[in-house]
VOROKOL-546928 format. One line per field, with one value per residue: residue number from 1; residue in three letters; x, y, z of N, C-alpha, C, CB in turn. Coordinates in steps of 0.2 Angstrom, whole numbers, plus 5000, padded with zeros to 4 digits. Glycine has a CB too. Layout:
i: (NUM, ...)
aa: (ALA, ...)
n.xx: (X, ...)
n.yy: (Y, ...)
n.zz: (Z, ...)
ca.xx: (X, ...)
ca.yy: (Y, ...)
ca.zz: (Z, ...)
c.xx: (X, ...)
c.yy: (Y, ...)
c.zz: (Z, ...)
cb.xx: (X, ...)
cb.yy: (Y, ...)
cb.zz: (Z, ...)
//
This chain:
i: (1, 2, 3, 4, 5, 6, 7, 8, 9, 10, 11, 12, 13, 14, 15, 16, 17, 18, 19, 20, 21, 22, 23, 24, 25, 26, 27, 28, 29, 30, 31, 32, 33, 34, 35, 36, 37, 38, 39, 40, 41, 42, 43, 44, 45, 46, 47, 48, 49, 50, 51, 52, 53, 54, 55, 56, 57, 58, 59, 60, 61, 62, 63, 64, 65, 66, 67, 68, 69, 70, 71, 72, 73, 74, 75, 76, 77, 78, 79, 80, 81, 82, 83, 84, 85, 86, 87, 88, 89, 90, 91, 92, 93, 94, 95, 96, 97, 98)
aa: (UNK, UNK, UNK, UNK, UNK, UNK, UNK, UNK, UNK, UNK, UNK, UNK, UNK, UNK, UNK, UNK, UNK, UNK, UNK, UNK, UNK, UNK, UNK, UNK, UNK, UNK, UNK, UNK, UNK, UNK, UNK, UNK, UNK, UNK, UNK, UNK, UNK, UNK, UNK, UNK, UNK, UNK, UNK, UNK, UNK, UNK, UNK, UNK, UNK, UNK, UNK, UNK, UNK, UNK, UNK, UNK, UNK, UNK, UNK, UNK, UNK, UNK, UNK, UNK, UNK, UNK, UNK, UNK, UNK, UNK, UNK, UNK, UNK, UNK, UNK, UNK, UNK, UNK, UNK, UNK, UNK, UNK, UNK, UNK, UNK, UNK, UNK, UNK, UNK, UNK, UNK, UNK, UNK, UNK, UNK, UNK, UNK, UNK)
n.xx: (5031, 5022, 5012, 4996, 4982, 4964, 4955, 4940, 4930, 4938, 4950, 4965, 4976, 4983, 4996, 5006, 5024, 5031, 5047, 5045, 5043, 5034, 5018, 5006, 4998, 4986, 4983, 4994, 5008, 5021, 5030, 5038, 5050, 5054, 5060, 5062, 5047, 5039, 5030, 5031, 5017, 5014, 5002, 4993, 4992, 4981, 4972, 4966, 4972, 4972, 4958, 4953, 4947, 4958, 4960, 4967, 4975, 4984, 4990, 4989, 5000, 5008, 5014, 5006, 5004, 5003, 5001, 4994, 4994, 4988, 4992, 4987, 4998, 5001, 4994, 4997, 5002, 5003, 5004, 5010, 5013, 5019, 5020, 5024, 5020, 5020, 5033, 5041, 5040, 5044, 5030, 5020, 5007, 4989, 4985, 4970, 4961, 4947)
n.yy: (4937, 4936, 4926, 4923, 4935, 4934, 4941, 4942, 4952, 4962, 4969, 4969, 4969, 4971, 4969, 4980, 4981, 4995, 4992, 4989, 4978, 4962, 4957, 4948, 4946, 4952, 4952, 4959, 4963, 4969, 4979, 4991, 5001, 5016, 5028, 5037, 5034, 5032, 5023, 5011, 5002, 4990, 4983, 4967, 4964, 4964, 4974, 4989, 5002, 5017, 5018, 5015, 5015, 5019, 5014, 5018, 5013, 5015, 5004, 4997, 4998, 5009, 5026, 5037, 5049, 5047, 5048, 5046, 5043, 5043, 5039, 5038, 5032, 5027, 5016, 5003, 5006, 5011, 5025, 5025, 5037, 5037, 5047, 5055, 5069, 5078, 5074, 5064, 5045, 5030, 5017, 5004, 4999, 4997, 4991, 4992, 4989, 4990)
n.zz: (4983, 4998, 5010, 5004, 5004, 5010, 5003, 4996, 4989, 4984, 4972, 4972, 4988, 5002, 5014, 5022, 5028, 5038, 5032, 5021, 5017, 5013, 5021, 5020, 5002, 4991, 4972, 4970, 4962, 4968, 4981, 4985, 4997, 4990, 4996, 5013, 5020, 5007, 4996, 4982, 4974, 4963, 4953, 4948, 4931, 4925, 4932, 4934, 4937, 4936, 4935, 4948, 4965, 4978, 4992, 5009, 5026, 5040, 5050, 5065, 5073, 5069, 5069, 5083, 5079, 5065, 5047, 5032, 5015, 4998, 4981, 4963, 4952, 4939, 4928, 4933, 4943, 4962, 4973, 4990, 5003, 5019, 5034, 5050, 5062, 5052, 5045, 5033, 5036, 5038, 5039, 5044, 5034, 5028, 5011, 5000, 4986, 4980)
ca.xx: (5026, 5021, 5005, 4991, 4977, 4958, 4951, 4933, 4928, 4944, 4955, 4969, 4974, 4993, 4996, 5013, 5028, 5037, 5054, 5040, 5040, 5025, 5016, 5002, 4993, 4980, 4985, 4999, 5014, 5027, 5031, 5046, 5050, 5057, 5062, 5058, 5039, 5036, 5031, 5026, 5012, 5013, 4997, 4994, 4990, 4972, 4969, 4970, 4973, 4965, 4950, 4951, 4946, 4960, 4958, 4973, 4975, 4989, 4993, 4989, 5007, 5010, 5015, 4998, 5002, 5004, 4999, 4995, 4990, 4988, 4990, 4989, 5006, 5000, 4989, 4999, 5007, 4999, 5008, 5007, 5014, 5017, 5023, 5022, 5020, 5024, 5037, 5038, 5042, 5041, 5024, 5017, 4997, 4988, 4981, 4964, 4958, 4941)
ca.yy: (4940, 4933, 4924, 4925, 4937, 4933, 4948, 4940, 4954, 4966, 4969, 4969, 4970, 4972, 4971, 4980, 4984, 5000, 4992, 4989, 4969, 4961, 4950, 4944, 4952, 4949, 4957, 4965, 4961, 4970, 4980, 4994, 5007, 5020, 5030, 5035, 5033, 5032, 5017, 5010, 4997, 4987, 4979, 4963, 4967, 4963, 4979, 4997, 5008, 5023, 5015, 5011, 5020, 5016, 5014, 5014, 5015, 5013, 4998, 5001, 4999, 5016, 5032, 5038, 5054, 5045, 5050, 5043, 5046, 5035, 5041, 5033, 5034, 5025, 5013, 4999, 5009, 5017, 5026, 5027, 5041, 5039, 5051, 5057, 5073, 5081, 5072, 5058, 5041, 5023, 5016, 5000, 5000, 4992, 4995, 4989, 4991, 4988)
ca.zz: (4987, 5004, 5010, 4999, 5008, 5007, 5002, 4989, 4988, 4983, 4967, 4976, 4993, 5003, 5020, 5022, 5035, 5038, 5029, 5013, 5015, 5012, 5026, 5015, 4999, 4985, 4966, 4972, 4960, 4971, 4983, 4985, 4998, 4988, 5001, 5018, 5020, 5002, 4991, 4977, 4974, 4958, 4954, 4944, 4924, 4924, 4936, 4929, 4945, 4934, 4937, 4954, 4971, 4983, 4999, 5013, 5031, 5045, 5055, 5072, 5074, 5068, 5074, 5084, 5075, 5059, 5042, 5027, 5009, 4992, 4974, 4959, 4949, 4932, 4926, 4936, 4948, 4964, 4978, 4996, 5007, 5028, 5040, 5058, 5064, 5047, 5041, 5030, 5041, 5037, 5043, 5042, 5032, 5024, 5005, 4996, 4981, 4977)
c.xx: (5025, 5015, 5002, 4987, 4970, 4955, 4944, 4932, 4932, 4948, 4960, 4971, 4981, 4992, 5006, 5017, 5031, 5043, 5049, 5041, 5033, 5022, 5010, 4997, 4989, 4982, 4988, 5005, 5021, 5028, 5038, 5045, 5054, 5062, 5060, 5050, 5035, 5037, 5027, 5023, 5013, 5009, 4995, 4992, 4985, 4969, 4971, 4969, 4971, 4960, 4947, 4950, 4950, 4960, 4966, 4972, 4980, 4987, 4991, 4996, 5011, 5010, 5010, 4997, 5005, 4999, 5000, 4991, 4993, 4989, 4992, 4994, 5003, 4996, 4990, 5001, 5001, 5005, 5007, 5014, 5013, 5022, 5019, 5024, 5025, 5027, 5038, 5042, 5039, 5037, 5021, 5011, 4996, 4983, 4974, 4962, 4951, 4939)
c.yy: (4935, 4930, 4925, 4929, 4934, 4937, 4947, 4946, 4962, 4965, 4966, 4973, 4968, 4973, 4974, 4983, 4990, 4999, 4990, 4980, 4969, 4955, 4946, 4951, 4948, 4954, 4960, 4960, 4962, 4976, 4986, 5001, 5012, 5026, 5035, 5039, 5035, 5025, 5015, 5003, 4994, 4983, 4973, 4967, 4969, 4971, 4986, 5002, 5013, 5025, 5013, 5018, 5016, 5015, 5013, 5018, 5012, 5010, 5001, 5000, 5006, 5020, 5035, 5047, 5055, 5048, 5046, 5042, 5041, 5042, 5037, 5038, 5034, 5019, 5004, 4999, 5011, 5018, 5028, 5031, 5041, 5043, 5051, 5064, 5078, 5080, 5067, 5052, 5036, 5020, 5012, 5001, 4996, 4997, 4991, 4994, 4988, 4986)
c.zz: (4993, 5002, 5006, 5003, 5004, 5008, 4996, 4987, 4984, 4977, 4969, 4983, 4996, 5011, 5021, 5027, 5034, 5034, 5020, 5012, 5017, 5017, 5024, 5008, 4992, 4978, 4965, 4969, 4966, 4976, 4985, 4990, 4996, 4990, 5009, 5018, 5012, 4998, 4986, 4977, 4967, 4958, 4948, 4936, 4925, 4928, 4933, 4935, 4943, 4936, 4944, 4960, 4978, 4990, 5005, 5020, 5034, 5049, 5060, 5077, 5075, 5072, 5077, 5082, 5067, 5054, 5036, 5021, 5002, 4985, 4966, 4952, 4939, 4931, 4930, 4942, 4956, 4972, 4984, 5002, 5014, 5030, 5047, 5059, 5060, 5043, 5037, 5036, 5036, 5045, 5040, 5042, 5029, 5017, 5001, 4990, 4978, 4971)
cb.xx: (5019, 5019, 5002, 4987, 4977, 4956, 4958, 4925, 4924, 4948, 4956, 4973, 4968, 4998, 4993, 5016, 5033, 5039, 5061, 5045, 5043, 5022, 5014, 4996, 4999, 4970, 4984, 4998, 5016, 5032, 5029, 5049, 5051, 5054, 5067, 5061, 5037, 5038, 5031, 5031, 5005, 5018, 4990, 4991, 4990, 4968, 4972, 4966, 4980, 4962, 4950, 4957, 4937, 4964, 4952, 4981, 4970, 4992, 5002, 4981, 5010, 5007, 5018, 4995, 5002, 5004, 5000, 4995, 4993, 4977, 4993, 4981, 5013, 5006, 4988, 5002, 5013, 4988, 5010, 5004, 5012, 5017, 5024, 5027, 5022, 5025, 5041, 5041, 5039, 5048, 5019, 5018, 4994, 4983, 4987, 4956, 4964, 4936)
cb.yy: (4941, 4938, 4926, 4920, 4945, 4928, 4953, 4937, 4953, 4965, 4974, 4969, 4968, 4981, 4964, 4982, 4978, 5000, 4984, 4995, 4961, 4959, 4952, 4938, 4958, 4950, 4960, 4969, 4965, 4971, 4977, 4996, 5007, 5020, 5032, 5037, 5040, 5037, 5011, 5011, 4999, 4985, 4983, 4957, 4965, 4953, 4978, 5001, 5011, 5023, 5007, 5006, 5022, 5017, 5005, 5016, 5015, 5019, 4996, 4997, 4997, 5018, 5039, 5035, 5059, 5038, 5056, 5039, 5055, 5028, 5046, 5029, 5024, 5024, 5015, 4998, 5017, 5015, 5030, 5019, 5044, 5032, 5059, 5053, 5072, 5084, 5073, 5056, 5042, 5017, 5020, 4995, 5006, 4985, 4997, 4987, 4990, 4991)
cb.zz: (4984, 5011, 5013, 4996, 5010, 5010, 4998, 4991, 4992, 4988, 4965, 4973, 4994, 4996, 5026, 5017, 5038, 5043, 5033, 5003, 5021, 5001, 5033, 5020, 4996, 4988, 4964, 4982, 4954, 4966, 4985, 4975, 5003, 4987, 4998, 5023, 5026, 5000, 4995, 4970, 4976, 4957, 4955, 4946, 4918, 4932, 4944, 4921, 4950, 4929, 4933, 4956, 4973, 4982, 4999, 5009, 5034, 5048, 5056, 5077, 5069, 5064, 5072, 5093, 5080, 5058, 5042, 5028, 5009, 4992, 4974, 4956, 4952, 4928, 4917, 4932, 4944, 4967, 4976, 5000, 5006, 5034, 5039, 5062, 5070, 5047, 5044, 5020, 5049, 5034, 5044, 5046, 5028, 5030, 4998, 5002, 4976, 4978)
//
């Protein structure tokens, strides 16, 4: 993993790029783009993404008629979805987990 982020008040927390590297993150095991504009979030153990209310939003990088959407996979796992103008696209966002 990159950087560490300073997120106090966050479970975990992931700033990531369009190719799915990670530019810094907090709880966040791993990173993977799966394929385009889809990825998976691996969070340390200690967290149970069941439990959680994810939070995510697009880079101001992104397409400005980007889209972007979270789901949780499994109790480890959560998933994030970007497109543009309907289709899927890789799009740099960022994810928190409170």
């Amino acid at each position: 993993m990159a950087e560490y982020a300073n997120a106090p008040y966050a479970q975990a927390a992931v700033a990531v790029a369009a190719d799915g590297s990670v530019h810094h993150g907090k709880g966040v095991i791993d990173v993977k783009r799966t394929e385009a504009g889809r990825y998976s979030i691996t969070l340390e153990s200690h967290i149970d993404a069941t439990r959680t209310v994810p939070q995510v939003t697009l880079n101001q990088s992104a397409d400005w008629n980007g889209e972007v959407y979270t789901k949780i996979i499994d109790s480890s796992t959560i998933g994030v979805l970007t497109g543009a103008n309907g289709s899927a696209a890789d799009e740099p966002f960022f994810l928190l987990v409170p």
